[in-house]
C-alpha positions in Angstrom: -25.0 14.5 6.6 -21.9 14.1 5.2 -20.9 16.8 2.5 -18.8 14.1 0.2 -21.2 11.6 -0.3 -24.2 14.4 -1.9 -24.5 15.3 -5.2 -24.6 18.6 -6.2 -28.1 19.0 -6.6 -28.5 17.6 -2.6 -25.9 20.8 -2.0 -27.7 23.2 -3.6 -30.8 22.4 -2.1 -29.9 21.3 2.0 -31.1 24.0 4.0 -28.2 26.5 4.0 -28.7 27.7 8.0 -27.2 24.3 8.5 -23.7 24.1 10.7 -20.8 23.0 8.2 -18.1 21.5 10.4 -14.5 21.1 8.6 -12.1 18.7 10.7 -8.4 20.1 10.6 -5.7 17.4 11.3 -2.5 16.2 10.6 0.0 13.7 9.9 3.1 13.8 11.8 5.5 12.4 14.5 3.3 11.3 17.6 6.5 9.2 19.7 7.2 5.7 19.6 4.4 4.0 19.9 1.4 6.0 18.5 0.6 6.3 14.3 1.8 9.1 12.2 -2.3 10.0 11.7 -3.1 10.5 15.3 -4.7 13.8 15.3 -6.8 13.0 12.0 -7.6 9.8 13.2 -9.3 11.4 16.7 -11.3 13.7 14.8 -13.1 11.3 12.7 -13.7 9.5 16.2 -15.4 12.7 17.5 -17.0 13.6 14.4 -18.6 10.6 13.1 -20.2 10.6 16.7 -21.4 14.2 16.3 -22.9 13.5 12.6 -24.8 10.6 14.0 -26.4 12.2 16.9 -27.2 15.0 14.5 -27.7 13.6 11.0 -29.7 15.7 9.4 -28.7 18.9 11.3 -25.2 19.2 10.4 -23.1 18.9 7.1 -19.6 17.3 8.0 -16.7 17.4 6.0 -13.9 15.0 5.4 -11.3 15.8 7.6 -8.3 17.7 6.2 -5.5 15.4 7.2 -2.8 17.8 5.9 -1.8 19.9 8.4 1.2 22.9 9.6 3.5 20.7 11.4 6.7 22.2 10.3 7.7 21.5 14.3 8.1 18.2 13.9 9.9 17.8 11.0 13.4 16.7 12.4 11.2 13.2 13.2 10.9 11.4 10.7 7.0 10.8 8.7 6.4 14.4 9.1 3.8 15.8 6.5 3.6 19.5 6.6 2.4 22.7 4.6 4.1 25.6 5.9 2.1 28.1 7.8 2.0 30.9 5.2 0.0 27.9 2.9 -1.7 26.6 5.3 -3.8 29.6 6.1 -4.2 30.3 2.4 -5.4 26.3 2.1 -8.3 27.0 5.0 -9.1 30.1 3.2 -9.5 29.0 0.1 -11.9 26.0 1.2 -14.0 28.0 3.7 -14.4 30.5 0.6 -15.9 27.4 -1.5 -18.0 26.6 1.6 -19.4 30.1 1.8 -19.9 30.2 -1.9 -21.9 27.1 -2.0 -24.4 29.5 0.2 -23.5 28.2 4.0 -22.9 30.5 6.5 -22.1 28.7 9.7 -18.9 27.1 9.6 -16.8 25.5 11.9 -13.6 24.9 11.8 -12.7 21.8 14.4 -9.2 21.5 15.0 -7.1 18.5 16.0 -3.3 19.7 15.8 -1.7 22.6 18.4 0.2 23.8 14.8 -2.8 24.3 13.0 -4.4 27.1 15.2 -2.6 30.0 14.7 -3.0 29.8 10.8 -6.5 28.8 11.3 -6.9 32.1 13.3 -5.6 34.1 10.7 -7.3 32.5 7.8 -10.8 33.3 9.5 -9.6 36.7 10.7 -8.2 38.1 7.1 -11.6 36.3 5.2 -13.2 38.4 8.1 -11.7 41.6 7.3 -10.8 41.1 3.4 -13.9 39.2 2.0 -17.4 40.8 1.5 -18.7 37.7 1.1 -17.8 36.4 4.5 -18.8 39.4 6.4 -21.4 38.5 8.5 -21.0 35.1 8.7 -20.5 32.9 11.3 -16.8 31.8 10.8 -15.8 29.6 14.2 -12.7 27.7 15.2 -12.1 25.3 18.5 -9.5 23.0 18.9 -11.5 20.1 20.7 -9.5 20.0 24.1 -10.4 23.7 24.6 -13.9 23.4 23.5 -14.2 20.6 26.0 -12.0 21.9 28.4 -15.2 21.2 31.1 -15.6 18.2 30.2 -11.9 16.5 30.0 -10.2 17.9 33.2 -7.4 16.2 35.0 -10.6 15.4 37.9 -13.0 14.0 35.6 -10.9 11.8 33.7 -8.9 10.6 36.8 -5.4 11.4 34.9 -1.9 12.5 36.1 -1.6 14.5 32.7 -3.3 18.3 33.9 -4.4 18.6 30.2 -3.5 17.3 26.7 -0.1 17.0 25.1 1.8 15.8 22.3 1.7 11.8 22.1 0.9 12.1 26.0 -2.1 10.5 28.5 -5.1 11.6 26.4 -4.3 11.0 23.1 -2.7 7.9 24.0 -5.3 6.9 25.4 -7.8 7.8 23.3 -6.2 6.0 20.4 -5.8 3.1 22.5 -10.2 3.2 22.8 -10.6 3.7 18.8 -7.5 2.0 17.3 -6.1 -0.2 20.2 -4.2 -2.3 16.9 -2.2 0.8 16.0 -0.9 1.6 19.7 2.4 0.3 21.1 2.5 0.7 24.9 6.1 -1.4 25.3 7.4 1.5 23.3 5.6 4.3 24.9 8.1 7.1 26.7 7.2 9.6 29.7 8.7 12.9 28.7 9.7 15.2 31.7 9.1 19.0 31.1 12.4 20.5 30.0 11.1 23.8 31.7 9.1 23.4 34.7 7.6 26.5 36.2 4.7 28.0 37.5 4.8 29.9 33.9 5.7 27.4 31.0 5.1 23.3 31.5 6.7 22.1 28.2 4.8 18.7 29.0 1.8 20.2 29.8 1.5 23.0 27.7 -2.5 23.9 27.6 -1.6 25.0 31.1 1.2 27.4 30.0 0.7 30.9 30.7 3.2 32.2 28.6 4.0 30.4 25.3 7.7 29.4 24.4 8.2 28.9 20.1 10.6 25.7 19.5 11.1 22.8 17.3 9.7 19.8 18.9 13.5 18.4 19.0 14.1 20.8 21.4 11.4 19.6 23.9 11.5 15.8 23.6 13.5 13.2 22.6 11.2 10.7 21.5 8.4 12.6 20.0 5.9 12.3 23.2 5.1 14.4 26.0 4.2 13.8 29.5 2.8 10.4 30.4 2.0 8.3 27.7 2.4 5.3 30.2 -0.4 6.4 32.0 -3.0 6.0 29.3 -6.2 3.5 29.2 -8.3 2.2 27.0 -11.3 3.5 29.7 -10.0 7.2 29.8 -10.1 7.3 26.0 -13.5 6.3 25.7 -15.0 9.0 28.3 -12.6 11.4 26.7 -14.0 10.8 22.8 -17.4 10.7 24.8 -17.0 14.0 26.5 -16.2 15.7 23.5 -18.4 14.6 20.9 -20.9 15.4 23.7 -19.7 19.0 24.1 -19.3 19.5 20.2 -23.0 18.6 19.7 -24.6 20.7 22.3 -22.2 23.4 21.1 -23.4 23.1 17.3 -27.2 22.8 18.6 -26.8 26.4 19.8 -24.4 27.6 16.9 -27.2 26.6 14.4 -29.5 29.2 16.3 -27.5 32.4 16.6 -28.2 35.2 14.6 -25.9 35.8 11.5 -24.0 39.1 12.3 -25.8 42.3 11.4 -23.9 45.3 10.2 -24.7 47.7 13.5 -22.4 50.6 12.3 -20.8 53.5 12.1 -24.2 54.5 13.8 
């Protein structure tokens, strides 16, 4: 079901054990030859998939194109909330959704820059609001929930894992918006560090994380191997995910909401 399109009445009265999912995106830089709305525009892909498998299980939200991309600024198209606001915008919003009476929300992310504030909206509405206590407050960026699902193996891709503007999102956005996707202009980005530690063009490999404006990392806006992206790969990648997503919120709408168990 998709929360924008009830009335308040519908609110009030859906059954309130229900999943809420709130997509987190962004609009900035993605290279040369992919659309400022990338990240935003993958999540609706994935999530219009979910909320059709599910449709009467779920509530879905629009997704919240404005993301924390301060990174990317020095490229021009750039849309950004600092951090600091960011975290108090995801607060805010999962406080209405609570207050409407849900308590099984999660937060599905699109955008590397929006996790960390993410993490510490839900961890100070943990810790700071009564009225969240207990409830099942979740975020997953979509690559890491379906990290099973879209390996380097499975989708038969030189790219180990997803990056900025790079094999997957290229080609994903080249399976849902193939008119919006340049390939002539499209830009492999070697890794400025290269180590068994930090991958700068395959950073969901890293094992220790380096803190840079994206100038500093690229000089076209993309990493790793845009070149090597397909329409075919992006359409078992979107696949794969809104796959893993749905079984994901089939269980989430079953746990237990959390119990105070002490001080014993």
């Amino acid at each position: 079901m998709l929360w924008q399109e009830m009335s308040r009445p519908q609110i009030q009265a859906v059954d309130k054990n229900l999943p809420v999912v709130l997509p987190l995106g962004s609009c900035e830089q993605h290279g040369t030859h992919l659309p400022l709305f990338v990240d935003s525009m993958q999540l609706d892909a994935i999530v219009s998939r979910v909320e059709s498998a599910l449709t009467d299980k779920v509530l879905t939200l629009p997704t919240l194109w404005l993301g924390s991309s301060h990174h990317h600024l020095d490229f021009p198209g750039t849309i950004s909330v600092k951090p600091v606001l960011y975290t108090q915008m995801l607060i805010d919003a999962v406080q209405c959704i609570v207050k409407a009476g849900f308590g099984r929300i999660l937060l599905l992310n699109g955008h590397g820059g929006n996790k960390a504030p993410a993490n510490v909206a839900l961890q100070q509405l943990a810790i700071e609001d009564d009225n969240a206590d207990g409830k099942l407050l979740a975020l997953a960026s979509w690559w890491e929930l379906s990290s099973q699902q879209i390996t380097q193996k499975k989708m038969q891709t030189k790219q180990r894992s997803v990056a900025h503007a790079a094999e997957f999102e290229t080609s994903i956005m080249l399976a849902i918006r193939p008119d919006l996707v340049d390939m002539s202009k499209a830009q492999d980005g070697p890794s400025v560090i290269d180590t068994d530690w930090i991958r700068t063009s395959d950073p969901q490999s890293d094992r220790v994380s380096i803190f840079a404006r994206f100038h500093r990392f690229t000089a076209s806006g993309s990493m790793g191997w845009p070149t090597q992206a397909d329409a075919d790969k992006g359409k078992r990648m979107v696949e794969g995910v809104a796959n893993d997503v749905i079984d994901f919120l089939g269980d989430f709408a079953a746990y237990p909401l959390l119990e105070k168990l002490g001080p014993g």
